[in-house]
C-alpha positions, -999 to 999 in steps of 0.1 A, spaced: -509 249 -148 -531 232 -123 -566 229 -124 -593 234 -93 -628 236 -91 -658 231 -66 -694 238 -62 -714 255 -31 -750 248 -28 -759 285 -20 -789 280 8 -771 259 27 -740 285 26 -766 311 33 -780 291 64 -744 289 77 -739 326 68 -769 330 96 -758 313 121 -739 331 150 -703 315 152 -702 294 120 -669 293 106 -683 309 81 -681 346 95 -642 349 93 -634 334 63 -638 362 42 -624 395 39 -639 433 46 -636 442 11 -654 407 -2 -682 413 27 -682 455 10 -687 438 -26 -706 414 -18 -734 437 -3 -740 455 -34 -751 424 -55 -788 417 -58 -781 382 -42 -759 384 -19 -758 349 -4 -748 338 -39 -719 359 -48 -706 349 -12 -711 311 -24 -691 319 -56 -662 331 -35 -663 305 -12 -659 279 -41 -629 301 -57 -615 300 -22 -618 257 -22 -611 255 -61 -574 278 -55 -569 252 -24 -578 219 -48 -558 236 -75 -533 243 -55 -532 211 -40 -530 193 -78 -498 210 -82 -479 197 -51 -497 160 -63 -468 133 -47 -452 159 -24 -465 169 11 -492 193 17 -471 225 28 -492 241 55 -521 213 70 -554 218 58 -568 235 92 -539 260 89 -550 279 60 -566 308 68 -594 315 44 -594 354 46 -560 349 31 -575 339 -3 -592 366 -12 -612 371 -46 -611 408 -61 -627 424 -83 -612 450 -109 -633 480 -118 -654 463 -146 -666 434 -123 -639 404 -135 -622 390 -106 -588 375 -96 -576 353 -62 -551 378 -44 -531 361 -19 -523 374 18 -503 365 46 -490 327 52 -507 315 21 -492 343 -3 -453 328 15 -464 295 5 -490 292 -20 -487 297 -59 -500 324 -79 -538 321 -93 -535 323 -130 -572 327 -138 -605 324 -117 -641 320 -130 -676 324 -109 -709 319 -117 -739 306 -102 -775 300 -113 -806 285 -89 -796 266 -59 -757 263 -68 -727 284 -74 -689 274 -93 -654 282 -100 -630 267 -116 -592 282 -106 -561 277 -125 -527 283 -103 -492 282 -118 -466 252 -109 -463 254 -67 -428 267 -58 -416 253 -25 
């Protein structure tokens, strides 16, 4: 098991969020935008996905450690790492596309956020290449 985690400062995600053409408006999915929406803060629980979406990418970077990165970093598609939620509110990375080919399985995934900042912490399983 690997080990990632990160931490989002949430207004500045929310300024980005804002801001017509940021990067920021395709790297998540529909259905994250959909659950998102319903939450009483919604700038938050979008900074809590954002940092399981860097924390699977540090995790899974940990676990190729003395290999070569498989796809470069501006090649992953951040809509492909998509956190879902189950029908009691605990949530999971599924992967999609290039990144599901390539990238190993999310073992577990934690969010929270309090104030100003928002964590995850992501544990993938060995990379297969």
């Amino acid at each position: 098991m690997h080990v990632g985690t990160d931490i989002v400062h949430i207004p500045a995600l929310a300024a980005q969020l804002a801001t017509p053409g940021s990067r920021f408006t395709a790297v998540f999915t529909d259905r994250e935008l959909r659950a998102c929406a319903g939450k009483p803060d919604t700038a938050a629980s979008l900074a809590a996905r954002w940092a399981a979406k860097e924390a699977y990418i540090k995790a899974w970077s940990q676990s190729l450690y003395g290999s070569a990165p498989v796809l470069a970093p501006d090649a992953v598609d951040f809509a492909e790492i998509e956190v879902v939620p189950d029908a009691f509110g605990r949530v999971a990375i599924a992967l999609r596309g290039e990144v599901a080919r390539v990238g190993p399985a999310a073992a577990s995934l934690s969010l929270s956020h309090d104030g100003d900042y928002a964590v995850a912490v992501c544990l993938v399983e060995s990379a297969f290449i």
